[in-house]
Backbone as CSV, one residue per row, in Angstrom:
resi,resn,N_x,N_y,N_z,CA_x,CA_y,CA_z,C_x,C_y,C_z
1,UNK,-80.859,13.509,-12.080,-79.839,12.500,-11.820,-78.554,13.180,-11.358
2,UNK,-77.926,12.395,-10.949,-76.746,12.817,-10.312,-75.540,12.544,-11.511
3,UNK,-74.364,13.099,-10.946,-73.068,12.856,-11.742,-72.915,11.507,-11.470
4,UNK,-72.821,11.051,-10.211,-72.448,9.490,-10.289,-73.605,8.662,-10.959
5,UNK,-74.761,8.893,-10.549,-75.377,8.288,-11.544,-75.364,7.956,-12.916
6,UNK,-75.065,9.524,-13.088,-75.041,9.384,-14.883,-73.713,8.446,-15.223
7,UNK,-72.332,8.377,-14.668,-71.754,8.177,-14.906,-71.648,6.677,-14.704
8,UNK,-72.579,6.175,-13.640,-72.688,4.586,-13.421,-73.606,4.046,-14.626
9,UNK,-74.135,4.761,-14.944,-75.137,3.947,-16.210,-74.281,4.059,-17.309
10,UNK,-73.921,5.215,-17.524,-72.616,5.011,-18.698,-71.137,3.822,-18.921
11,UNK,-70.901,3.791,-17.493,-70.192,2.756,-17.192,-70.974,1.323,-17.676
12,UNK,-71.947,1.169,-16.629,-72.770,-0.129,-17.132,-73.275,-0.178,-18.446
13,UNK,-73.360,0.798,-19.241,-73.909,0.425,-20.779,-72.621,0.216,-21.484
14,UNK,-71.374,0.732,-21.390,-70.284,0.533,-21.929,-69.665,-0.962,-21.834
15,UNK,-69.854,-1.513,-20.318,-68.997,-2.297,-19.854,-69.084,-3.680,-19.607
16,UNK,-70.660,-3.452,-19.414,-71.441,-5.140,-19.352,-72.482,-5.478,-20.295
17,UNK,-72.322,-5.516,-21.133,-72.773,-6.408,-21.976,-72.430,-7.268,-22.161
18,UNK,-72.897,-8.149,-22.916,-71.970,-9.820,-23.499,-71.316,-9.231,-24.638
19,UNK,-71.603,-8.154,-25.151,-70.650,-7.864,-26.779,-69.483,-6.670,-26.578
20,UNK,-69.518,-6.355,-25.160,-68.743,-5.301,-24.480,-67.378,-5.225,-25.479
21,UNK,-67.002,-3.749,-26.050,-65.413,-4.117,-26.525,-64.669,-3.664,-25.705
22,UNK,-63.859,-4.342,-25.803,-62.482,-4.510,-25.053,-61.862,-2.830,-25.355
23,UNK,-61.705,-2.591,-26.056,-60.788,-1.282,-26.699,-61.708,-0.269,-26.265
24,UNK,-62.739,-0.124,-26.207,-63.740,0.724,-25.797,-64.036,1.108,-24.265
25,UNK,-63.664,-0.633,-23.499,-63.873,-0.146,-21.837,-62.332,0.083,-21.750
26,UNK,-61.369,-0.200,-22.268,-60.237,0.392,-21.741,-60.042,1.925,-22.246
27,UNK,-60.767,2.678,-23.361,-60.133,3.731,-23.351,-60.928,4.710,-22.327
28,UNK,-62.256,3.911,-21.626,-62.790,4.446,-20.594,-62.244,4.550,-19.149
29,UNK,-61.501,3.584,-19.442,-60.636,3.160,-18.094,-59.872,4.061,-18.420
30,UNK,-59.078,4.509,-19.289,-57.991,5.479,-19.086,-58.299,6.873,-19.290
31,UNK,-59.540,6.903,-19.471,-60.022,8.324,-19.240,-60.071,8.602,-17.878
32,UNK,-61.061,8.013,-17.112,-61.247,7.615,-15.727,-59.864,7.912,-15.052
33,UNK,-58.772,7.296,-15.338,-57.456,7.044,-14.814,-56.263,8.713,-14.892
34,UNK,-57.185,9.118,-16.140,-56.370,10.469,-16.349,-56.673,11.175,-15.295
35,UNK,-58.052,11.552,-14.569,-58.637,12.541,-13.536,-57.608,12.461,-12.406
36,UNK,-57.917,10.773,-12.310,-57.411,9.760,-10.604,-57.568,8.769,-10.441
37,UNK,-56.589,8.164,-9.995,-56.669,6.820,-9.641,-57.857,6.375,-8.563
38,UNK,-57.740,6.823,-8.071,-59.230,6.762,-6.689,-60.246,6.464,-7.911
39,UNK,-60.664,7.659,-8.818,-62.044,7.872,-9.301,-62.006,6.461,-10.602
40,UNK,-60.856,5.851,-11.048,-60.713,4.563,-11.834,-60.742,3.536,-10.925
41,UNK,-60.977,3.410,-9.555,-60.956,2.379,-8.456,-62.551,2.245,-8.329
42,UNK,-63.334,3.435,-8.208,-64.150,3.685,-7.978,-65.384,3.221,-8.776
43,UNK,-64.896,3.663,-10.352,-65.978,3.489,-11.176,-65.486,1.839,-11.589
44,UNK,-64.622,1.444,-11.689,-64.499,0.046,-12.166,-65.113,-1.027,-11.142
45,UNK,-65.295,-0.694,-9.903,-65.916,-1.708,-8.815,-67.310,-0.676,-8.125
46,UNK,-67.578,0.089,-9.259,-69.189,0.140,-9.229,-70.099,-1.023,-8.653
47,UNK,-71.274,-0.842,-8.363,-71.988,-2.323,-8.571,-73.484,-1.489,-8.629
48,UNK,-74.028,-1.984,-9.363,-75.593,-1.921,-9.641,-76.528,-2.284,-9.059
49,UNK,-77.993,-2.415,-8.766,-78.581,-2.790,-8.134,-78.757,-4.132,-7.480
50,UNK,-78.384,-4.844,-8.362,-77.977,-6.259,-7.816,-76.748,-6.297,-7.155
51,UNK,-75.918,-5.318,-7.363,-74.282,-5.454,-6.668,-73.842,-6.486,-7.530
52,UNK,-73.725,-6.382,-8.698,-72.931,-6.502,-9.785,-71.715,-5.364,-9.842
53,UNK,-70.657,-5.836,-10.137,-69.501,-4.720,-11.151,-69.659,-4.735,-12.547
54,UNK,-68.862,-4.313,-12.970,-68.642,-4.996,-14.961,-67.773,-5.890,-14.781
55,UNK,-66.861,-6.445,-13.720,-66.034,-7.695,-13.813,-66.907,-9.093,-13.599
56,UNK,-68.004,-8.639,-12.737,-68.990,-9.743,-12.917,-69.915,-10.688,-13.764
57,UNK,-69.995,-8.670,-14.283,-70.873,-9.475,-16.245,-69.682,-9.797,-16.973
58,UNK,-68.878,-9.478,-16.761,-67.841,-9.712,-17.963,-67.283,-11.369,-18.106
59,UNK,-67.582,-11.804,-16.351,-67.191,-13.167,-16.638,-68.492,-14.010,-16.701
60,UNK,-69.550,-13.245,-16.198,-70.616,-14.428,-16.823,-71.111,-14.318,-18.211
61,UNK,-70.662,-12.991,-18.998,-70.994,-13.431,-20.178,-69.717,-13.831,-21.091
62,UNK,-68.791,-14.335,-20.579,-67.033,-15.033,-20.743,-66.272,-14.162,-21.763
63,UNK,-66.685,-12.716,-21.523,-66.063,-11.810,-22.555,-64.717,-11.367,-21.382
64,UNK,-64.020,-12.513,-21.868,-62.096,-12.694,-21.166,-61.243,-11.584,-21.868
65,UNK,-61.700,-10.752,-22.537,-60.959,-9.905,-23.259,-61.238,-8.236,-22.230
66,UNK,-62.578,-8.412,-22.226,-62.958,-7.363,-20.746,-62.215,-7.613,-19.380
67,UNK,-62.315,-8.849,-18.951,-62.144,-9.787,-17.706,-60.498,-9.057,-17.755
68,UNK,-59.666,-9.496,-19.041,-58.471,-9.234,-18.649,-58.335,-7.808,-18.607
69,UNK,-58.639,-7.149,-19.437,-58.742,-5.565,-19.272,-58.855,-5.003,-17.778
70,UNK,-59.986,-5.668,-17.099,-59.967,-4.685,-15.789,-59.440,-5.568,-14.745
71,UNK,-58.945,-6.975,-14.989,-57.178,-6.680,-14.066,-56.500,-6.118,-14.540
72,UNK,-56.052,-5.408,-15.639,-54.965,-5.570,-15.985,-54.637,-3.638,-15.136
73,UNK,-55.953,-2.967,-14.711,-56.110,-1.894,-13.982,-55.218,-2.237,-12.548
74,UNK,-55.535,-3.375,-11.782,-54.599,-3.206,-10.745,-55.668,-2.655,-9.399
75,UNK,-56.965,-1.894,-9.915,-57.901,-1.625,-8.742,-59.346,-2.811,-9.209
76,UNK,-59.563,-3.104,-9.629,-60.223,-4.425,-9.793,-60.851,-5.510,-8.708
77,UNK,-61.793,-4.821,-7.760,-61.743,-6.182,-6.256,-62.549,-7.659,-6.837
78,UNK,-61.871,-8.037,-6.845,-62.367,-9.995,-7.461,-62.785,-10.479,-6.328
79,UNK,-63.067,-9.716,-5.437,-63.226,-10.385,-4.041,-64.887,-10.036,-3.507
80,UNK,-65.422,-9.275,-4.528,-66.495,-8.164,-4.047,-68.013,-9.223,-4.835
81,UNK,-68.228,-9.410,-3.341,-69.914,-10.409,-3.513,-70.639,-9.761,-3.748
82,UNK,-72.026,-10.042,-5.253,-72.810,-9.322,-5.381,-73.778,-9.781,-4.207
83,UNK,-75.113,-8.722,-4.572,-76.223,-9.278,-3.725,-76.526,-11.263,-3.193
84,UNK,-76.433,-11.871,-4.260,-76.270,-13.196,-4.168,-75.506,-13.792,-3.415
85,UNK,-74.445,-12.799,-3.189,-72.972,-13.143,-2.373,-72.365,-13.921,-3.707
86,UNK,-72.759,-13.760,-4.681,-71.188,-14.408,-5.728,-70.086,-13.508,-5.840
87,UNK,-68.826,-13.946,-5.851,-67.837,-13.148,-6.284,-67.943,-13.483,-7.482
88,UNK,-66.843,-12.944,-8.531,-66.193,-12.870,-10.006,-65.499,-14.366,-9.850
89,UNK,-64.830,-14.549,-8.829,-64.295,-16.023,-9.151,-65.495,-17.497,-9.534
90,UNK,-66.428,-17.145,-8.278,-67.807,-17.915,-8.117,-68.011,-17.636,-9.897
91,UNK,-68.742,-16.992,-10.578,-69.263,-17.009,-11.175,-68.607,-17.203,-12.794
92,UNK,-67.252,-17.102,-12.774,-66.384,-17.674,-13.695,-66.184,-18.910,-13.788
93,UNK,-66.380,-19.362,-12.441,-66.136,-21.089,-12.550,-67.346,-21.861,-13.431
94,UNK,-68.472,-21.257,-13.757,-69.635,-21.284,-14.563,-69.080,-21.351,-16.113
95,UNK,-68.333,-20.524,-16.492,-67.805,-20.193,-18.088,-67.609,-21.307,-18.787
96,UNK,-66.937,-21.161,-20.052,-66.486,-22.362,-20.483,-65.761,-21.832,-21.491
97,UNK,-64.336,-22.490,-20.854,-63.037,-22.079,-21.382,-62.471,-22.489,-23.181
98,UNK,-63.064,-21.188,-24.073,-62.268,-22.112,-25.438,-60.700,-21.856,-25.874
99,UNK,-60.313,-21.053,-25.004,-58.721,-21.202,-26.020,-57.647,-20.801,-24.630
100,UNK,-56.946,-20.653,-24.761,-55.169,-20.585,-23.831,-55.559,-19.125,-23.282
101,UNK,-56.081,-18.837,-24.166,-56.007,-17.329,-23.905,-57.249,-16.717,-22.609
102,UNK,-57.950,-17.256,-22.794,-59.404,-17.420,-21.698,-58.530,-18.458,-20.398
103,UNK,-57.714,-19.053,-20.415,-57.751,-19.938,-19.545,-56.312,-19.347,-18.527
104,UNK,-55.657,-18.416,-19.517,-54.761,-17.639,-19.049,-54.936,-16.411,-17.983
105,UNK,-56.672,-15.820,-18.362,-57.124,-15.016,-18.028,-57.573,-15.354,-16.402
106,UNK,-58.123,-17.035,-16.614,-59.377,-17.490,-15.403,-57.654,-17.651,-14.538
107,UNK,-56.794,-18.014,-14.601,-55.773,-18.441,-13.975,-55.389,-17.339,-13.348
108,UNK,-54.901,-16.012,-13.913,-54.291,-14.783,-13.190,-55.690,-14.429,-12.341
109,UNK,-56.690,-14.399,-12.279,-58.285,-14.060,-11.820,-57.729,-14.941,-10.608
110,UNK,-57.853,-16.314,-10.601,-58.092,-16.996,-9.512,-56.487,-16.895,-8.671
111,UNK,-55.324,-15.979,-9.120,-54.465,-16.055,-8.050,-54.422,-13.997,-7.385
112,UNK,-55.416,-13.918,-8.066,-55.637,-12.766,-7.307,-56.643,-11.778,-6.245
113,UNK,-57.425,-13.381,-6.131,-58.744,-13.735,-5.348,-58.787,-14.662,-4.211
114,UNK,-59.583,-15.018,-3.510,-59.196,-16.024,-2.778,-60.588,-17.213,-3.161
115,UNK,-60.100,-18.175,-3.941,-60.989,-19.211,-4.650,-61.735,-19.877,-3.257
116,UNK,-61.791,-19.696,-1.942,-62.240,-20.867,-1.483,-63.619,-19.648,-0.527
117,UNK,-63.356,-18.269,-1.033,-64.950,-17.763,-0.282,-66.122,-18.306,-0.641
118,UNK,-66.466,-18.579,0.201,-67.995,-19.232,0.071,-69.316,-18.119,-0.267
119,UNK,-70.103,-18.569,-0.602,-71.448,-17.940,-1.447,-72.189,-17.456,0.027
120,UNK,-72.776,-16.159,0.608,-73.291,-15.564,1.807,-75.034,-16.441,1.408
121,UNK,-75.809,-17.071,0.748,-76.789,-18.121,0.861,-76.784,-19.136,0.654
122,UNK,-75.664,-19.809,-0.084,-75.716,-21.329,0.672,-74.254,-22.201,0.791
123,UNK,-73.209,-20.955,0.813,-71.885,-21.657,1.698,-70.988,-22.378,0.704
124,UNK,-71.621,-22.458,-1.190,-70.234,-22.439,-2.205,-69.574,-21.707,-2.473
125,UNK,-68.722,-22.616,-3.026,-67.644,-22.101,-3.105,-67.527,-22.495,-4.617
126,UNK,-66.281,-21.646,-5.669,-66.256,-21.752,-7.168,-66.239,-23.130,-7.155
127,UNK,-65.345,-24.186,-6.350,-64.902,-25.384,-6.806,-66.259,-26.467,-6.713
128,UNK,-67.348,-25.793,-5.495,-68.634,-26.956,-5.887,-69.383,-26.438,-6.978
129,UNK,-69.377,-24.830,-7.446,-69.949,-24.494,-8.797,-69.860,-25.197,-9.508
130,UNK,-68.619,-25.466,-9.457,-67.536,-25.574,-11.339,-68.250,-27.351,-11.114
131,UNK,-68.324,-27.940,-9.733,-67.961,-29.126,-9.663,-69.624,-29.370,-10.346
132,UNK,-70.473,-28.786,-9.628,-72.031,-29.264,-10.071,-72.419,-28.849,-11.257
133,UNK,-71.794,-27.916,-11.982,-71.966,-27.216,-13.445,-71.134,-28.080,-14.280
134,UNK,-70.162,-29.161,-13.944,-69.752,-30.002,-14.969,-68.843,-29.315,-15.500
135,UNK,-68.047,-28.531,-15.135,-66.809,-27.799,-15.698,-65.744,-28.179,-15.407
136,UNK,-64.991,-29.684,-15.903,-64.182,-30.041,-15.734,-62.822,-29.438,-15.733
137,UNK,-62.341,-28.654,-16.505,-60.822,-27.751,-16.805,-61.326,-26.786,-15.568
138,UNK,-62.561,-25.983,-15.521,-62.449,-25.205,-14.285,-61.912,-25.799,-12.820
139,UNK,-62.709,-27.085,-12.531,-62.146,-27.948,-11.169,-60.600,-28.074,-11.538
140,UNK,-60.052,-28.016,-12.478,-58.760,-28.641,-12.421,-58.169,-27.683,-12.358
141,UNK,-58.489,-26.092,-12.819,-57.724,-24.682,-12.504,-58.287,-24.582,-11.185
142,UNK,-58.726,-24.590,-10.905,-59.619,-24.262,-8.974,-58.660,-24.728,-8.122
143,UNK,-58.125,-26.511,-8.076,-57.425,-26.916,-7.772,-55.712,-26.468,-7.720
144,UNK,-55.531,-26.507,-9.081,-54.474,-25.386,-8.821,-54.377,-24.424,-8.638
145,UNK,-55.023,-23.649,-8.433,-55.082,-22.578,-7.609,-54.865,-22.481,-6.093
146,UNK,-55.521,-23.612,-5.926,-55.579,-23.729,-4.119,-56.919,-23.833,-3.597
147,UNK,-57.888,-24.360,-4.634,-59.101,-24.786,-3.862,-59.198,-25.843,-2.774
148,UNK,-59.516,-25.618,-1.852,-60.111,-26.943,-1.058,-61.010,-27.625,-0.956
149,UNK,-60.322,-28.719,-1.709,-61.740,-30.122,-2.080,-62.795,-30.289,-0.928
150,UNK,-62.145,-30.204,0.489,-63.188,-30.523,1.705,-64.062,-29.688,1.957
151,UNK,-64.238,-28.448,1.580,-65.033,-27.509,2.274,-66.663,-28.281,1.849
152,UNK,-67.223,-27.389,2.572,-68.479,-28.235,3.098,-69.611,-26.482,2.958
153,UNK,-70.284,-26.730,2.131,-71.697,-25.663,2.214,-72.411,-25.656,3.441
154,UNK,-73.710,-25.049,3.111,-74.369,-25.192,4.514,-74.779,-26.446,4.602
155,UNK,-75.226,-27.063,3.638,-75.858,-28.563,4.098,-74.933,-29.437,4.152
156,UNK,-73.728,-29.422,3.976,-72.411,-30.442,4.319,-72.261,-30.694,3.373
157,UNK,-72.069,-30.430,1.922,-71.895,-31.186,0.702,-70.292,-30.405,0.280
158,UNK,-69.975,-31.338,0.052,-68.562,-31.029,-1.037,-68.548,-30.704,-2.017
159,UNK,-67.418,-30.421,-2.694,-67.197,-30.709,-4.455,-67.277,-31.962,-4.472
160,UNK,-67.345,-32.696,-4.282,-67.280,-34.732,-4.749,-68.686,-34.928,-4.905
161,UNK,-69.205,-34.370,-3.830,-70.291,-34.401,-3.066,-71.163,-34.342,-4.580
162,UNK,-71.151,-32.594,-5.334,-71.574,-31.988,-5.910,-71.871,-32.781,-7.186
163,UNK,-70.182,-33.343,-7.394,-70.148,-34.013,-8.901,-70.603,-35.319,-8.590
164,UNK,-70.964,-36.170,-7.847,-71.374,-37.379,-7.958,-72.380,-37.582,-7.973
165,UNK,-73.355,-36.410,-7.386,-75.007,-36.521,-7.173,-75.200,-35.872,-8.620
166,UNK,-74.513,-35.096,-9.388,-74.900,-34.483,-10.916,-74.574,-35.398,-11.646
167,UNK,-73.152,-36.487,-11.173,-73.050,-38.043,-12.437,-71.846,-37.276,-13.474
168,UNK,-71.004,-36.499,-13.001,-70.110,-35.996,-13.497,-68.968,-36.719,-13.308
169,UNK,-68.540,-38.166,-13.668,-68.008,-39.054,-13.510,-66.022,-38.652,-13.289
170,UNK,-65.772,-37.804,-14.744,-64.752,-37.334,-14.966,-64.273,-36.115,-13.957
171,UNK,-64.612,-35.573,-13.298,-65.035,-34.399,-12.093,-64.969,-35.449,-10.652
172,UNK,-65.295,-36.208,-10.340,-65.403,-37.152,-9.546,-63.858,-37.634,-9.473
173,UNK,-63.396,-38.275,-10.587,-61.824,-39.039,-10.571,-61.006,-37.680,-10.383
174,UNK,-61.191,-36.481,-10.992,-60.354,-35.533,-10.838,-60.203,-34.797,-9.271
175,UNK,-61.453,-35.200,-8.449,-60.955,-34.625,-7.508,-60.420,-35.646,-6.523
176,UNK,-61.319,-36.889,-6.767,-60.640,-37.917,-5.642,-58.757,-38.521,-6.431
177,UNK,-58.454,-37.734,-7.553,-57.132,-37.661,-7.868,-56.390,-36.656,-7.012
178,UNK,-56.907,-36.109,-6.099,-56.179,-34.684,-5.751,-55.845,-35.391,-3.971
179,UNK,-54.805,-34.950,-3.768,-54.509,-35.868,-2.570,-55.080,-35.241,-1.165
180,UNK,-55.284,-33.929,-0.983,-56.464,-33.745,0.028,-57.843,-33.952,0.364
181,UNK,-58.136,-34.792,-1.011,-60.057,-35.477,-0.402,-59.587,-35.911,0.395
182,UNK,-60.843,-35.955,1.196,-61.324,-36.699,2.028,-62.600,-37.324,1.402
183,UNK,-62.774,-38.211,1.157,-63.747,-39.338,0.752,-64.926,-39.690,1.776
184,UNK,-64.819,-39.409,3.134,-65.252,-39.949,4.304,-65.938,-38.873,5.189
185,UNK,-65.825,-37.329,4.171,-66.986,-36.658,5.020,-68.628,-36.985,4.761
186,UNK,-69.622,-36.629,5.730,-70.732,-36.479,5.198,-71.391,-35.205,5.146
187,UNK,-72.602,-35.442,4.788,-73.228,-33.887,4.740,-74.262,-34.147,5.680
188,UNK,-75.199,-33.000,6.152,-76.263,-33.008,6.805,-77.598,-33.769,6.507
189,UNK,-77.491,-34.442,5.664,-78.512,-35.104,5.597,-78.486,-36.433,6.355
190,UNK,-79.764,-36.263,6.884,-79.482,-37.714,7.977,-81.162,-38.877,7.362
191,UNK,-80.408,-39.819,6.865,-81.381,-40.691,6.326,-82.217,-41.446,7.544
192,UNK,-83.616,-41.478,7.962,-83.958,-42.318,8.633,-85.242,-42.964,7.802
């Protein structure tokens, strides 16, 4: 094995788990950080065979205590699609937010990303995630953030789109509350 190798599996056993500690990937981070900044840029936006980072597991397994840790580095790309093409934002909009403190976290995340990249296989974006996963507080941070309700996947579907065909009633009023729907797009499906 190689040095980077060894050192990417060490990273990934440290960093992504769902029980990952917080105090533990940061004193790795500042080991990392003592060498060089490059080589703490480097190993923190690792990605694994799937093209995962540890900011990826960290928000799908909603350990916000990691999540904030490696922004709080400053080399952190929230922008970086795994194989799937999800970013860290995409796949946070999945979570489910229990306290100020998690929601503080998804908030600085989504203004340091750009919430409206779409998924490289089928053209979502976090806000039709959050919208078809029933994550109401997420659509309503998405939104403030600067999501755009209109965007359209590959098959033409919206966030409205998303929550009305899932029956997410409350997700539905919240976005046709937001004054840029458009109510009046369609999608590609053509009924004959």
């Amino acid at each position: 094995k190689t040095a980077v190798s060894l050192i990417q599996q060490e990273w990934f056993r440290i960093a992504s788990p769902a029980d990952s500690d917080p105090n533990v990937v940061e004193d790795y981070m500042d080991t990392f950080e003592e060498f060089s900044r490059h080589l703490l840029h480097r190993i923190v936006n690792m990605a694994d065979v799937n093209g995962n980072t540890a900011i990826h597991y960290a928000v799908s397994h909603g350990n916000f205590d990691v999540v904030s840790i490696l922004l709080d580095s400053k080399v952190c790309d929230v922008s970086k699609q795994n194989k799937a093409g999800y970013t860290c934002m995409m796949l946070v909009s999945l979570a489910e937010i229990k306290n100020d403190t998690h929601r503080l976290v998804v908030q600085r995340l989504f203004q340091l990303g750009d919430v409206n990249t779409k998924a490289t296989q089928n053209g979502q974006t976090a806000l039709m995630l959050a919208a078809s996963h029933g994550r109401l507080e997420m659509v309503k941070l998405l939104l403030d953030a600067g999501s755009e309700p209109n965007v359209q996947d590959n098959d033409g579907s919206t966030a409205l789109m998303c929550a009305a065909e899932h029956g997410y009633i409350e997700i539905v009023r919240a976005l046709l509350a937001h004054p840029d729907t458009e109510v009046c797009l369609a999608d590609n499906v053509s009924w004959h």
